[in-house]
PDB file as gemmi writes it, atoms N, CA and C in Angstrom:
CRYST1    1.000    1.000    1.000  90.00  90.00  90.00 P 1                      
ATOM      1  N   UNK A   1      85.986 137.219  74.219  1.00  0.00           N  
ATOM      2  CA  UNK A   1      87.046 136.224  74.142  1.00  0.00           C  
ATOM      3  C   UNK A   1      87.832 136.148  75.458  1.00  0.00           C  
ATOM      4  N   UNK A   2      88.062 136.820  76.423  1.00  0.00           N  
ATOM      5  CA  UNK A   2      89.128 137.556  77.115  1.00  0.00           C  
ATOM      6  C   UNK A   2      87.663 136.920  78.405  1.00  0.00           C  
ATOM      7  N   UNK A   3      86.386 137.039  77.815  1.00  0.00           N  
ATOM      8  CA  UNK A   3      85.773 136.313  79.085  1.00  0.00           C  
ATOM      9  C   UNK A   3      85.622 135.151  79.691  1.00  0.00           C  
ATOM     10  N   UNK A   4      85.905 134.533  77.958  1.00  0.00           N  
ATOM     11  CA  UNK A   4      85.322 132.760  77.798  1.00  0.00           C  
ATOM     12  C   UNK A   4      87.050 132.231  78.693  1.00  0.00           C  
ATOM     13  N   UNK A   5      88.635 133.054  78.173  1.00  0.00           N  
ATOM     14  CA  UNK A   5      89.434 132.404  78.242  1.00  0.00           C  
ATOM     15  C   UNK A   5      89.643 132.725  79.934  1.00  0.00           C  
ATOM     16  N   UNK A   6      89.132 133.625  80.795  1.00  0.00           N  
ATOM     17  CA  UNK A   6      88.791 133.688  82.020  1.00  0.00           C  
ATOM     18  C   UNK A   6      88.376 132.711  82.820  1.00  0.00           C  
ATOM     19  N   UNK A   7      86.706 132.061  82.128  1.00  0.00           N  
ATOM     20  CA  UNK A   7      86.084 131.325  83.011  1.00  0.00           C  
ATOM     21  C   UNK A   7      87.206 129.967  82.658  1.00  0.00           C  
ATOM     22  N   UNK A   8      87.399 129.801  81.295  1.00  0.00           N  
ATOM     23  CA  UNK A   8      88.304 128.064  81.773  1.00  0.00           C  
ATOM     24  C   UNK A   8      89.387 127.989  82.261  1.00  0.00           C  
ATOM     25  N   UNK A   9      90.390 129.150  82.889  1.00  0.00           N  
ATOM     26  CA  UNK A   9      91.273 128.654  83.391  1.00  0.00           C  
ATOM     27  C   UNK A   9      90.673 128.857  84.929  1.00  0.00           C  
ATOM     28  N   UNK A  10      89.617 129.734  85.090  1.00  0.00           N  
ATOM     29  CA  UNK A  10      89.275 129.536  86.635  1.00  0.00           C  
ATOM     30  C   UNK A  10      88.616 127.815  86.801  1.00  0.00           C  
ATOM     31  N   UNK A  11      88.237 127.684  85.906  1.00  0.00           N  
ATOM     32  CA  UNK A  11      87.533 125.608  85.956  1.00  0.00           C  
ATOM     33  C   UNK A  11      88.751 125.034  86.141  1.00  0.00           C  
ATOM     34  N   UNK A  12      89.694 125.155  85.002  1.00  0.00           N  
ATOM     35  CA  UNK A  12      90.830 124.529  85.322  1.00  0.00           C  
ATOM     36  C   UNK A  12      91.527 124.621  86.959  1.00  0.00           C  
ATOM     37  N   UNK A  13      91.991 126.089  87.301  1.00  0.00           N  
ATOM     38  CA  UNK A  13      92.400 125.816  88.523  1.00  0.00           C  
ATOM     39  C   UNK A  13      91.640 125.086  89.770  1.00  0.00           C  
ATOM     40  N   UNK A  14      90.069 125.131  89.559  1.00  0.00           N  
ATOM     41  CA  UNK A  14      89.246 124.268  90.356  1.00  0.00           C  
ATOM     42  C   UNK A  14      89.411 123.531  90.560  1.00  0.00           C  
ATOM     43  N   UNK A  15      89.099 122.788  89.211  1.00  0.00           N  
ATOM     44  CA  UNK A  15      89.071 121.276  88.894  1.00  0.00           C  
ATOM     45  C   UNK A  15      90.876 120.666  89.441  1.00  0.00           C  
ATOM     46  N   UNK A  16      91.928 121.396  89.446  1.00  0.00           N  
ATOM     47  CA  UNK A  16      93.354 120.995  89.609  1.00  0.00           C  
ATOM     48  C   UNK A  16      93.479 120.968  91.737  1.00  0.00           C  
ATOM     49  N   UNK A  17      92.574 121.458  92.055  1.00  0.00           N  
ATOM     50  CA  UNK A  17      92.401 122.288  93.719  1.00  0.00           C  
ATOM     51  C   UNK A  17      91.910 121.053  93.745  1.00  0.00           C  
ATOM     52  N   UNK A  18      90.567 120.818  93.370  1.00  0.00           N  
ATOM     53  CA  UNK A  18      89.811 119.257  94.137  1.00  0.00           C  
ATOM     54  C   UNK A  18      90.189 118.284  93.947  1.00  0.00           C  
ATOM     55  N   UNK A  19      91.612 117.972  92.441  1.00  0.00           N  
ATOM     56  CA  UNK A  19      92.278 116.978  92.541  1.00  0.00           C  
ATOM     57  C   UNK A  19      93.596 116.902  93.666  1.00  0.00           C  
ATOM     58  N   UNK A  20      93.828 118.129  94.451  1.00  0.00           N  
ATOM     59  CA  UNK A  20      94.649 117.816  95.043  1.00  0.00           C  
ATOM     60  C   UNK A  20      94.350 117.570  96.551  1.00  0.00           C  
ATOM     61  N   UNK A  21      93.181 117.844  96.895  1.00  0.00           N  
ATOM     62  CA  UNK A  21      92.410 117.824  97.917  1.00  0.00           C  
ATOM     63  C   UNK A  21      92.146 116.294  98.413  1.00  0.00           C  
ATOM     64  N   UNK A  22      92.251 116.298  99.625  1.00  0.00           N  
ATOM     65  CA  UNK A  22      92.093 114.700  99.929  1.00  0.00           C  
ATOM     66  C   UNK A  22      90.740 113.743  99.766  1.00  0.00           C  
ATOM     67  N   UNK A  23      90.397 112.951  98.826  1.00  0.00           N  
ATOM     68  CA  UNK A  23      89.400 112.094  98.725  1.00  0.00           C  
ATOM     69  C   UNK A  23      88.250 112.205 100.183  1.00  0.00           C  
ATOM     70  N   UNK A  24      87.132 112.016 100.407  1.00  0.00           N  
ATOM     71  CA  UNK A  24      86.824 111.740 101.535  1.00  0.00           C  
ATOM     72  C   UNK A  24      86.887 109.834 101.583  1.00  0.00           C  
ATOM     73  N   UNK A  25      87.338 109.240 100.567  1.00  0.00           N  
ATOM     74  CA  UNK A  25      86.995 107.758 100.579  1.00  0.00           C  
ATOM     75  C   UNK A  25      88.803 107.667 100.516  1.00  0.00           C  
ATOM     76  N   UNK A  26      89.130 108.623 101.273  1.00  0.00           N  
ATOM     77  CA  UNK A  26      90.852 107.909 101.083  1.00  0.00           C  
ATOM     78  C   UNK A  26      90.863 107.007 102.043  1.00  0.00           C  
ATOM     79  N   UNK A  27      92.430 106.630 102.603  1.00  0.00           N  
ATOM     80  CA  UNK A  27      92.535 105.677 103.478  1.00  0.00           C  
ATOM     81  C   UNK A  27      92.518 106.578 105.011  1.00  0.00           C  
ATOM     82  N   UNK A  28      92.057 105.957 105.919  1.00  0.00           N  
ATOM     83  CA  UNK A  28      92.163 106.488 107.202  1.00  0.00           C  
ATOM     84  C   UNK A  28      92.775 105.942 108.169  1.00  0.00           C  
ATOM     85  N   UNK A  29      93.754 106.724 109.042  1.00  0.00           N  
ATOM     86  CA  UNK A  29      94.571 106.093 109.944  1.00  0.00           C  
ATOM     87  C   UNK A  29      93.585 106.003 110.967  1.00  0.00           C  
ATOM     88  N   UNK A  30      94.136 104.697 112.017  1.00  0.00           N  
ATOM     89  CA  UNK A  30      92.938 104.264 112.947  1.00  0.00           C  
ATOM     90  C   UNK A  30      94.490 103.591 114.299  1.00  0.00           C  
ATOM     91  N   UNK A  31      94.003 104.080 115.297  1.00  0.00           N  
ATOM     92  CA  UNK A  31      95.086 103.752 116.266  1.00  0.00           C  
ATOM     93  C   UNK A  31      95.026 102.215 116.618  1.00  0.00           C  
ATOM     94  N   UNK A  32      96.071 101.542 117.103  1.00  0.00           N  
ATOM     95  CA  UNK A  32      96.224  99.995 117.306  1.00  0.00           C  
ATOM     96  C   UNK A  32      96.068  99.805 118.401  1.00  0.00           C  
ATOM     97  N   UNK A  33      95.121  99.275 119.034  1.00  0.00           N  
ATOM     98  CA  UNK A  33      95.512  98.982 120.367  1.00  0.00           C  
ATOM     99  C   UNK A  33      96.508  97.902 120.642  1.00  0.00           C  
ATOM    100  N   UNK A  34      95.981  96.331 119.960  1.00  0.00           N  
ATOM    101  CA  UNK A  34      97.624  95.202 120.257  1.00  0.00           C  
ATOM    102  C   UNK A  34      98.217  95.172 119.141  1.00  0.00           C  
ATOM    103  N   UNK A  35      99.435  95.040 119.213  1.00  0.00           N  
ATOM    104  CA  UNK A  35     100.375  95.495 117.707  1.00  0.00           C  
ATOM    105  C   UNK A  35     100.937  93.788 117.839  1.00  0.00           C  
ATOM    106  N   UNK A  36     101.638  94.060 116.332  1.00  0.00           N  
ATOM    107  CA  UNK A  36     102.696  92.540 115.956  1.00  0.00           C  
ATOM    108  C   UNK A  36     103.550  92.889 116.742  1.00  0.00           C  
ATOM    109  N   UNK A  37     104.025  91.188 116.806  1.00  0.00           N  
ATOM    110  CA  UNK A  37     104.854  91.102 118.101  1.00  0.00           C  
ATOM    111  C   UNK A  37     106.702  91.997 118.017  1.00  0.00           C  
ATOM    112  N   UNK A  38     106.754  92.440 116.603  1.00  0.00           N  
ATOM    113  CA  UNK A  38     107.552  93.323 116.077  1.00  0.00           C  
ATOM    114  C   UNK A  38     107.872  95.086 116.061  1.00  0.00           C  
ATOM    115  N   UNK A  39     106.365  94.967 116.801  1.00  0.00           N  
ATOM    116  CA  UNK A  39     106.292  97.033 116.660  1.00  0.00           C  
ATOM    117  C   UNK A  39     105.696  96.759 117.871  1.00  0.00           C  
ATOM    118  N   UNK A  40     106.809  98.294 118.341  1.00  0.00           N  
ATOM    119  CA  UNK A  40     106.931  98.277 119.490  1.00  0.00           C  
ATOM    120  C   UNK A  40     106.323  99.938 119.933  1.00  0.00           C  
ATOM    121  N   UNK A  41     105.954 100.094 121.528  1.00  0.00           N  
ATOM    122  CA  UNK A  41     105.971 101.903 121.404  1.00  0.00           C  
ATOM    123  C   UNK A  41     106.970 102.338 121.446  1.00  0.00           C  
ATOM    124  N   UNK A  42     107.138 103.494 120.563  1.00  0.00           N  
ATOM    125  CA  UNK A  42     108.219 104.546 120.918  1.00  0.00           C  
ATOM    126  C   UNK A  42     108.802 104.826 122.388  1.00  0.00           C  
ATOM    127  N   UNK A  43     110.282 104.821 122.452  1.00  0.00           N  
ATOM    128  CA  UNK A  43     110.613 104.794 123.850  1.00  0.00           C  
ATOM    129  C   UNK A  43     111.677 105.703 123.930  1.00  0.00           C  
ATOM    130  N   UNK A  44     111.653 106.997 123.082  1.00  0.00           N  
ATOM    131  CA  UNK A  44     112.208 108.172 122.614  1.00  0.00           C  
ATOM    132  C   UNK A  44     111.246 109.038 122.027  1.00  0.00           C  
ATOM    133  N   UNK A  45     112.207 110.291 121.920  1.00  0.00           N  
ATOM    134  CA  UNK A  45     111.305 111.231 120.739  1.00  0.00           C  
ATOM    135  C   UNK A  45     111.479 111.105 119.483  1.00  0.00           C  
ATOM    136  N   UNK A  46     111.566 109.815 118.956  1.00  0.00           N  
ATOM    137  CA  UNK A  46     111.428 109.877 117.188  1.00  0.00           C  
ATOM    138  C   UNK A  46     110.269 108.888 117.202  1.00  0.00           C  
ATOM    139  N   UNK A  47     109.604 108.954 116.061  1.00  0.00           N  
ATOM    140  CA  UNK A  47     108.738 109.032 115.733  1.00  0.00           C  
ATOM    141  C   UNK A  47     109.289 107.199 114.730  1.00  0.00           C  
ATOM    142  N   UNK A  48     108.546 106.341 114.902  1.00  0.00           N  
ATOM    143  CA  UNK A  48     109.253 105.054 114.273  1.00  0.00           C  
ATOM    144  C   UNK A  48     107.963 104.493 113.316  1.00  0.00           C  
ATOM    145  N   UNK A  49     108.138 104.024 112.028  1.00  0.00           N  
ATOM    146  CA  UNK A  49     107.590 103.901 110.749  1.00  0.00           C  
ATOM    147  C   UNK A  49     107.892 102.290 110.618  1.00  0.00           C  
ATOM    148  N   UNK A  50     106.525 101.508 110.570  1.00  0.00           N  
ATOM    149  CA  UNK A  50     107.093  99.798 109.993  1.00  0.00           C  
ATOM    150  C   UNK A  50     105.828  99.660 109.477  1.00  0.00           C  
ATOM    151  N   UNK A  51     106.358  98.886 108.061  1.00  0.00           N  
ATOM    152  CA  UNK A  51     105.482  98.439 106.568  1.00  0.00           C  
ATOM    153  C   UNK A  51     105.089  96.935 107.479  1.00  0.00           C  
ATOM    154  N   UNK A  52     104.098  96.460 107.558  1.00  0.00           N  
ATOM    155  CA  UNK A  52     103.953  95.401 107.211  1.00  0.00           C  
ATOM    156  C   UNK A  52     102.216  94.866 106.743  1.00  0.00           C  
ATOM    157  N   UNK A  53     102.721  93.674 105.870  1.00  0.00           N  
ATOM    158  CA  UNK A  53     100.763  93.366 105.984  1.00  0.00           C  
ATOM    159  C   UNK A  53     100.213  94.139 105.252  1.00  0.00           C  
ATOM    160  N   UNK A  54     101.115  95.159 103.905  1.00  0.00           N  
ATOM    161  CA  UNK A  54     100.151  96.169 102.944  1.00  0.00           C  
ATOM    162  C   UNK A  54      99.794  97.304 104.439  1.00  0.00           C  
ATOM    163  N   UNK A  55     100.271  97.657 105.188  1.00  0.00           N  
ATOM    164  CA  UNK A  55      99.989  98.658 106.080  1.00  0.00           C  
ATOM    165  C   UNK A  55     101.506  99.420 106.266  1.00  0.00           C  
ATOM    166  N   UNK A  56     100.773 100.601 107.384  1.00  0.00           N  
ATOM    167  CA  UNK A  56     101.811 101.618 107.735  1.00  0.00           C  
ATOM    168  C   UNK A  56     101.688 101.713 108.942  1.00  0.00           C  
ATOM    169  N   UNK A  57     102.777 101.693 109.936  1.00  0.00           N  
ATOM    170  CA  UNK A  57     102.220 101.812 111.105  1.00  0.00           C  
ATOM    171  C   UNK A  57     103.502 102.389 111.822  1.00  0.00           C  
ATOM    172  N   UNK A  58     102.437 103.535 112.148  1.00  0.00           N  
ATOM    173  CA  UNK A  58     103.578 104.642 112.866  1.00  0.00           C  
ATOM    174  C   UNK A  58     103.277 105.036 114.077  1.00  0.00           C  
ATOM    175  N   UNK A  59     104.771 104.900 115.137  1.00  0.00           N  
ATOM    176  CA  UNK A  59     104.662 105.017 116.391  1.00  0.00           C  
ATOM    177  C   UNK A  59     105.181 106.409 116.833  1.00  0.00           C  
ATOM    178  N   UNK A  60     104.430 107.052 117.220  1.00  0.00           N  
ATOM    179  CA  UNK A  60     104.409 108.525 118.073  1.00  0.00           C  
ATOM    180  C   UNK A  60     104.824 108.811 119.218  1.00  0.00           C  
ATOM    181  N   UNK A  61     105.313 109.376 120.089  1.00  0.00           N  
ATOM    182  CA  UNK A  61     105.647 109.956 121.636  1.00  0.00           C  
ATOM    183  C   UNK A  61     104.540 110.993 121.748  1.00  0.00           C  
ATOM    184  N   UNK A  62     104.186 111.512 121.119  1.00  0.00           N  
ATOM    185  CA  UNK A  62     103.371 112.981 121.190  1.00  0.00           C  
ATOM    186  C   UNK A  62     102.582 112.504 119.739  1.00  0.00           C  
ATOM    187  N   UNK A  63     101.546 113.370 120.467  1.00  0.00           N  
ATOM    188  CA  UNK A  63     100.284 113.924 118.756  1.00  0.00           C  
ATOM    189  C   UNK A  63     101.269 114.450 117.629  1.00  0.00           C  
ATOM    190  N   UNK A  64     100.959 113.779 116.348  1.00  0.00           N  
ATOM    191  CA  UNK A  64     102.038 114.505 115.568  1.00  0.00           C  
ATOM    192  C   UNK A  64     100.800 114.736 113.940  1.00  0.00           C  
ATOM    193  N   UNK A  65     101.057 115.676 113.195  1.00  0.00           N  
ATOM    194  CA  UNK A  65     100.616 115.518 112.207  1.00  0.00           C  
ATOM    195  C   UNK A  65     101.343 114.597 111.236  1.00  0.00           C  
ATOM    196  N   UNK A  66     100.624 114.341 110.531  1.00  0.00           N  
ATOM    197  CA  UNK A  66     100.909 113.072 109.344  1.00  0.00           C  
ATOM    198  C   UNK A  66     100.665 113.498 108.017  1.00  0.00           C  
ATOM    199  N   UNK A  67     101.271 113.189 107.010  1.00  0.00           N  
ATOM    200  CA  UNK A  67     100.549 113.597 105.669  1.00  0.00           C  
ATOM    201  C   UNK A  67     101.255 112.564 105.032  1.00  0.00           C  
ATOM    202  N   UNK A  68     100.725 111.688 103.747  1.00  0.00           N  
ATOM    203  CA  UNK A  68     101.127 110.707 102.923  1.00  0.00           C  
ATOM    204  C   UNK A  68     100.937 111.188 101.286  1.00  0.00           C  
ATOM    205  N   UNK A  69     101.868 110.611 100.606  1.00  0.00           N  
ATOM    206  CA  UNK A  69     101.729 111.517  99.236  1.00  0.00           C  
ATOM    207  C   UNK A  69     102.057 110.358  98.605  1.00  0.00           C  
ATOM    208  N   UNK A  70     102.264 110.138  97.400  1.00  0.00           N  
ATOM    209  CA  UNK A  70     102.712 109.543  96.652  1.00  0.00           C  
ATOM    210  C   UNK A  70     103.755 109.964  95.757  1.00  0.00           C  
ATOM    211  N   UNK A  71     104.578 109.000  94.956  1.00  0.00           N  
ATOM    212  CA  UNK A  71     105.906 109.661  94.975  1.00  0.00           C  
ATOM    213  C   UNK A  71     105.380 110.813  93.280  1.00  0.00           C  
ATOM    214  N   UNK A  72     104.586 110.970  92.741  1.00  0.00           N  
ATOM    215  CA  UNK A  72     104.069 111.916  92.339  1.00  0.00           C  
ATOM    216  C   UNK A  72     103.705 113.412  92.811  1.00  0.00           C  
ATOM    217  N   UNK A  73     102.965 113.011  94.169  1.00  0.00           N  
ATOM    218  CA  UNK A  73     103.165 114.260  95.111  1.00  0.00           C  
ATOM    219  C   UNK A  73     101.669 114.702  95.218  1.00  0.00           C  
ATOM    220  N   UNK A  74     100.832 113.615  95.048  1.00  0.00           N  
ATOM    221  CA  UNK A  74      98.995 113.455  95.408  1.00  0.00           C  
ATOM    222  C   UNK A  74      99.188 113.092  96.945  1.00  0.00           C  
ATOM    223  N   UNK A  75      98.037 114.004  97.571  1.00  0.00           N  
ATOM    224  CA  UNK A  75      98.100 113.499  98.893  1.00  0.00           C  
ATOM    225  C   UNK A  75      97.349 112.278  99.135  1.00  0.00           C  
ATOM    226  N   UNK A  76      97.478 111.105  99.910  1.00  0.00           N  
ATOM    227  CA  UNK A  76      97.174 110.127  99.309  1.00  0.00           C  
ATOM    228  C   UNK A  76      96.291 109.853 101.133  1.00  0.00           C  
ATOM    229  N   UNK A  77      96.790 110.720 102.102  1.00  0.00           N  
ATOM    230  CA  UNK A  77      95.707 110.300 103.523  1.00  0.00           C  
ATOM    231  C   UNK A  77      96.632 111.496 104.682  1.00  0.00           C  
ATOM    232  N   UNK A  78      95.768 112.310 105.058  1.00  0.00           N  
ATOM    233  CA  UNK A  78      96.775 113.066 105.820  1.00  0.00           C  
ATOM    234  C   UNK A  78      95.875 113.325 107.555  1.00  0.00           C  
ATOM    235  N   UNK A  79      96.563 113.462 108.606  1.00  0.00           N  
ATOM    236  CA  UNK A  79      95.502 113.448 109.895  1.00  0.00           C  
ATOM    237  C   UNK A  79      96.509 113.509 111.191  1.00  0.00           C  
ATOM    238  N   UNK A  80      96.124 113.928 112.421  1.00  0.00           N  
ATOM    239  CA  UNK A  80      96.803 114.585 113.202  1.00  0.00           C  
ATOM    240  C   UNK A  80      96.671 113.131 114.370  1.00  0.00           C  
ATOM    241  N   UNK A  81      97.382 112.638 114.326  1.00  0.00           N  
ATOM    242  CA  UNK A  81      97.629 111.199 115.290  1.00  0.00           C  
ATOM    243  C   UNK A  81      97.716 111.536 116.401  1.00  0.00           C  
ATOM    244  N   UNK A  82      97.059 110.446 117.759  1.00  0.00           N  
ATOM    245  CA  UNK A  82      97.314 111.141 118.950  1.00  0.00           C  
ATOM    246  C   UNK A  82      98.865 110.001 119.134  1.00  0.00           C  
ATOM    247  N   UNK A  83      99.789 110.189 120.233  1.00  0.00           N  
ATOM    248  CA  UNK A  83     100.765 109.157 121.050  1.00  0.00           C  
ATOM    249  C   UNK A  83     100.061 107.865 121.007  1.00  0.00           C  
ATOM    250  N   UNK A  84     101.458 107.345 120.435  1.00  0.00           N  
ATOM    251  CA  UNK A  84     101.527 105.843 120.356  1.00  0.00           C  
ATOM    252  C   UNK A  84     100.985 105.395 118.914  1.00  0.00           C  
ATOM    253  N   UNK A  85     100.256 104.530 118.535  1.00  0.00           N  
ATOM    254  CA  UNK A  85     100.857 103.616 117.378  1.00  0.00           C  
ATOM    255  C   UNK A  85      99.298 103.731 116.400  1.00  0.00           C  
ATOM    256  N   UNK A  86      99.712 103.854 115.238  1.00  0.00           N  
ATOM    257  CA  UNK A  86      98.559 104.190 114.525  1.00  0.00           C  
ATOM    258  C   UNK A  86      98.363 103.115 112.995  1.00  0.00           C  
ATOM    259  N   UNK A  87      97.804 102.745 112.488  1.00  0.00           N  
ATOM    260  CA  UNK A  87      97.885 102.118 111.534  1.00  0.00           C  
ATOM    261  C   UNK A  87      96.734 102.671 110.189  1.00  0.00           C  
ATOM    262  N   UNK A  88      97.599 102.168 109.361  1.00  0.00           N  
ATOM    263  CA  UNK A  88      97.060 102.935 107.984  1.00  0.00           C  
ATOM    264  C   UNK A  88      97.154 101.975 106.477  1.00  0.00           C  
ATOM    265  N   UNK A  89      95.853 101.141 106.754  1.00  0.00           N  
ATOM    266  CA  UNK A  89      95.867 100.137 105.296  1.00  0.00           C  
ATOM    267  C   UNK A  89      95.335 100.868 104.063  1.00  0.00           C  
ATOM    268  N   UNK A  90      96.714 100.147 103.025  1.00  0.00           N  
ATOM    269  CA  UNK A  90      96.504 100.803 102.194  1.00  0.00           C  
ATOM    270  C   UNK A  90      96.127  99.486 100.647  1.00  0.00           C  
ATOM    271  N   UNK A  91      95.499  99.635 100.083  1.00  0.00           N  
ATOM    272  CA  UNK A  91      94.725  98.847  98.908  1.00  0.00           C  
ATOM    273  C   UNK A  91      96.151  98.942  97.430  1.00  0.00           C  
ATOM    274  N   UNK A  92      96.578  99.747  97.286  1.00  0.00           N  
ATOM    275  CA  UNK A  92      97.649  99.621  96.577  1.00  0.00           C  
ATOM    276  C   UNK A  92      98.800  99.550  97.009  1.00  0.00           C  
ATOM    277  N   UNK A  93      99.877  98.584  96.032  1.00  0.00           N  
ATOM    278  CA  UNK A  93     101.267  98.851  96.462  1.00  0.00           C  
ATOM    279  C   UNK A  93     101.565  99.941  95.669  1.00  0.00           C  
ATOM    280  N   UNK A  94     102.863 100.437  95.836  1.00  0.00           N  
ATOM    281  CA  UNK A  94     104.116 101.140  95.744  1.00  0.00           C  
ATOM    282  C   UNK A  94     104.668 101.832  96.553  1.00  0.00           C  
ATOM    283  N   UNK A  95     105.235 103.099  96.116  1.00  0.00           N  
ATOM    284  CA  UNK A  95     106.174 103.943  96.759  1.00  0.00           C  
ATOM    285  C   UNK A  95     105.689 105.227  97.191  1.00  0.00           C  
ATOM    286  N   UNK A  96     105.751 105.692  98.767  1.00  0.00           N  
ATOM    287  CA  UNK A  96     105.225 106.836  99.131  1.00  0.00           C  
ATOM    288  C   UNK A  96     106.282 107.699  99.920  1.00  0.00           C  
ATOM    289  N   UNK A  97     105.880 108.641 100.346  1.00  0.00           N  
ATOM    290  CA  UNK A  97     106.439 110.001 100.921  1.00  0.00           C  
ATOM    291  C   UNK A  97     105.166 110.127 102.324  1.00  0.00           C  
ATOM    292  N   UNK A  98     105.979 110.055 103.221  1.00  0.00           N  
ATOM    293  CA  UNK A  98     105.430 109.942 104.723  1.00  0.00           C  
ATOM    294  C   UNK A  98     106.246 111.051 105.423  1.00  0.00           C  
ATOM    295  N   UNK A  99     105.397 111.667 105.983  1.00  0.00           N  
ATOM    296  CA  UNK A  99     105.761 113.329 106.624  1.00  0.00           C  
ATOM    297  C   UNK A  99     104.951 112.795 108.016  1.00  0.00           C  
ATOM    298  N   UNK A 100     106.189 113.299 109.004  1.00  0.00           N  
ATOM    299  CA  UNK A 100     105.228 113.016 110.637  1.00  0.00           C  
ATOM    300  C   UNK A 100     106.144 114.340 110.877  1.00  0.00           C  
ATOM    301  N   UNK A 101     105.344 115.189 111.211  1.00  0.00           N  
ATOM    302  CA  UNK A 101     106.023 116.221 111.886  1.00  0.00           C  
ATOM    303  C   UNK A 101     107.204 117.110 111.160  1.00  0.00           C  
ATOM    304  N   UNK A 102     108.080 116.583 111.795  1.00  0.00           N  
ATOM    305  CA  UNK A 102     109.590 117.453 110.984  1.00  0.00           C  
ATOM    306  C   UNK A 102     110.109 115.730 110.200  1.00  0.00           C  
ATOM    307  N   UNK A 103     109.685 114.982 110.478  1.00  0.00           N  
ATOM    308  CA  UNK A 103     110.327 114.035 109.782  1.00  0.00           C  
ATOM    309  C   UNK A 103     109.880 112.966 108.753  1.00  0.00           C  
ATOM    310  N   UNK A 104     110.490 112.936 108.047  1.00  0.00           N  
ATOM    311  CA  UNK A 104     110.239 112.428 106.801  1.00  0.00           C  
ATOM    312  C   UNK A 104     110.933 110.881 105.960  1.00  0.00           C  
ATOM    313  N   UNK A 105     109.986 110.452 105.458  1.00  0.00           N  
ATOM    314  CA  UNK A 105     110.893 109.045 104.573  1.00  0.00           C  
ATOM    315  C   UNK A 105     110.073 108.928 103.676  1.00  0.00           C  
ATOM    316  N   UNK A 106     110.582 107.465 102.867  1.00  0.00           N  
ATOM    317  CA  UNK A 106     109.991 106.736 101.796  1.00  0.00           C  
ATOM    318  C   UNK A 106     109.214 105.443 102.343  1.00  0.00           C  
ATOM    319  N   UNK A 107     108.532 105.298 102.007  1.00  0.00           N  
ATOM    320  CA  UNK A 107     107.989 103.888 102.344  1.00  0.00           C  
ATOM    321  C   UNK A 107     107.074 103.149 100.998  1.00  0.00           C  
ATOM    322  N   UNK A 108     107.350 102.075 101.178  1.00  0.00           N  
ATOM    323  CA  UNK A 108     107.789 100.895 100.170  1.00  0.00           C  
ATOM    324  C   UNK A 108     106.436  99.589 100.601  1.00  0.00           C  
ATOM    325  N   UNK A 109     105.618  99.737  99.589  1.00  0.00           N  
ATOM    326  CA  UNK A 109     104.555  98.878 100.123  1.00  0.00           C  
ATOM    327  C   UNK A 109     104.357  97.727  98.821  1.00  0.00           C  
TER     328      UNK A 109                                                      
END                                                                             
């Protein structure tokens, strides 16, 4: 008894690990070379975030890591951006949790 109730919570914690693990068919950030005439490069050290077009597009000074979650707290696309401006389409709306580095927001799609 003590063996069977062993193996399913080790499935369970598996099965809970590869749901939190990032899709390989998630979304992937891909750098911009010409941007809207609205986003601009960073011309400081913060790190600047603009929704538009069902996208995300975040401007860097430096390589920064990235991670996107949902407001549940699924990682939803995470990846280490080089400087300057990156974009990230996403197929659903709502509400996410965007981590660049030390800094953090909501974003609203």
């Amino acid at each position: 008894m003590l063996t069977r109730l062993l193996a399913i919570l080790t499935l369970t914690l598996a099965a809970a690990a590869a749901s939190a693990a990032t899709p390989a068919d998630s979304p992937r950030w891909e750098v911009v070379e010409t941007l809207p005439a609205d986003i601009v490069e960073p011309q400081n050290e913060h790190v600047e975030v603009i929704v538009r077009d069902g996208a995300i597009y975040l401007a860097a000074p430096r390589p920064t890591q990235v991670k996107l979650f949902t407001i549940l707290g699924q990682t939803v696309a995470q990846d280490r951006l080089p400087a300057g401006t990156s974009r990230l389409r996403l197929s659903g709306r709502g509400i996410y949790i965007l981590k660049a580095g030390s800094f953090t927001c909501r974003v609203t799609i």
